[in-house]
C-alpha positions as CSV (number, residue, x, y, z in Angstrom):
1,X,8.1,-12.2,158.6
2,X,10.7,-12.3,155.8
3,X,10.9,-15.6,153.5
4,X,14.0,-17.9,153.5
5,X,16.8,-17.8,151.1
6,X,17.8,-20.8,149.9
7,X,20.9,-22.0,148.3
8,X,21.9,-24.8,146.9
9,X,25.8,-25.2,145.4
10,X,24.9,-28.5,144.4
11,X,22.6,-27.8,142.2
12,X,23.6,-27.1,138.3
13,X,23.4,-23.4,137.3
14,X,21.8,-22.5,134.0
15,X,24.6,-20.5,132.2
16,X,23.2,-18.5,128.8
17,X,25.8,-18.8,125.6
18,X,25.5,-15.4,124.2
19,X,28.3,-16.1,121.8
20,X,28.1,-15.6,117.8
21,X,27.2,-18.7,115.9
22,X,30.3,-19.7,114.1
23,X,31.2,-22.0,111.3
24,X,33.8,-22.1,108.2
25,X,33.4,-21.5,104.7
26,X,36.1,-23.7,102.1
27,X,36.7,-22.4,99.0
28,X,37.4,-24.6,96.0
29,X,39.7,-23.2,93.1
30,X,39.3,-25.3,89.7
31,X,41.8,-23.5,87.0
32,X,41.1,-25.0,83.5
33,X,42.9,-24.3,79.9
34,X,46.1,-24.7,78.5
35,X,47.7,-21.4,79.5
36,X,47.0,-21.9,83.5
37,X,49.2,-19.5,85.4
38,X,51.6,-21.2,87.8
39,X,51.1,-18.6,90.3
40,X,49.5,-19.7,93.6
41,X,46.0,-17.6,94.0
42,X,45.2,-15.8,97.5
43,X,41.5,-16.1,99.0
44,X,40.5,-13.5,100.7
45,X,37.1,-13.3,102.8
46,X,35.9,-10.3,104.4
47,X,39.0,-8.7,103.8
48,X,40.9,-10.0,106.6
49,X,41.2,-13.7,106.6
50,X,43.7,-14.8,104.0
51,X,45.1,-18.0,102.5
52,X,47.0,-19.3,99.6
53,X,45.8,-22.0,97.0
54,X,46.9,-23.6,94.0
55,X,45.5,-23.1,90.7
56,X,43.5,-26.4,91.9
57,X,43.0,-27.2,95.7
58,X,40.6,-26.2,98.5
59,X,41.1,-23.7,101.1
60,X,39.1,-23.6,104.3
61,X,38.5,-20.4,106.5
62,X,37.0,-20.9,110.3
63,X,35.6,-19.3,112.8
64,X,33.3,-17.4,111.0
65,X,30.0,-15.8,112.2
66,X,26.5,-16.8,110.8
67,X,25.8,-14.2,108.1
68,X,26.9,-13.1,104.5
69,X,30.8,-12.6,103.5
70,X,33.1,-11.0,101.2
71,X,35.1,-13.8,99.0
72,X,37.6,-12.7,96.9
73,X,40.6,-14.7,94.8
74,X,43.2,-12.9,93.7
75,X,46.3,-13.3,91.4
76,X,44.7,-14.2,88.6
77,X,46.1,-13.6,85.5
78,X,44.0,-11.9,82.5
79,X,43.1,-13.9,79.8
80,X,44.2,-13.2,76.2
């Protein structure tokens, strides 16, 4: 004798989230001196995500996965 199948549609279905954790990282940019270069900087972060800031601002960069990243600001001028 075989046992019953049973199904229910009704009842809820347990659904695993396999996704990467994700989250955002801002960068703040403080520029100090007298000589401070009028230039906007770019922020990079693992190479591929890029945004523009001031010489002082914040820029915030999302979807991100859980683990360590490249940051990089660029355009900065050399000092004297």
């Amino acid at each position: 004798m075989k046992a019953p199948v049973w199904s229910d549609s009704q009842s809820p279905q347990l659904q695993a989230d396999h996704s990467a954790p994700v989250g955002a990282l801002t960068v703040a940019v403080t520029t100090g001196g007298s000589d401070i270069d009028p230039d906007r900087y770019t922020v990079w972060v693992d190479n591929a995500q890029i945004q523009a800031v001031g010489s002082t601002g914040l820029v915030t960069f999302t979807g991100l996965t859980e683990g360590a990243h490249e940051v990089s600001v660029l355009g900065v001028s050399p000092g004297p």
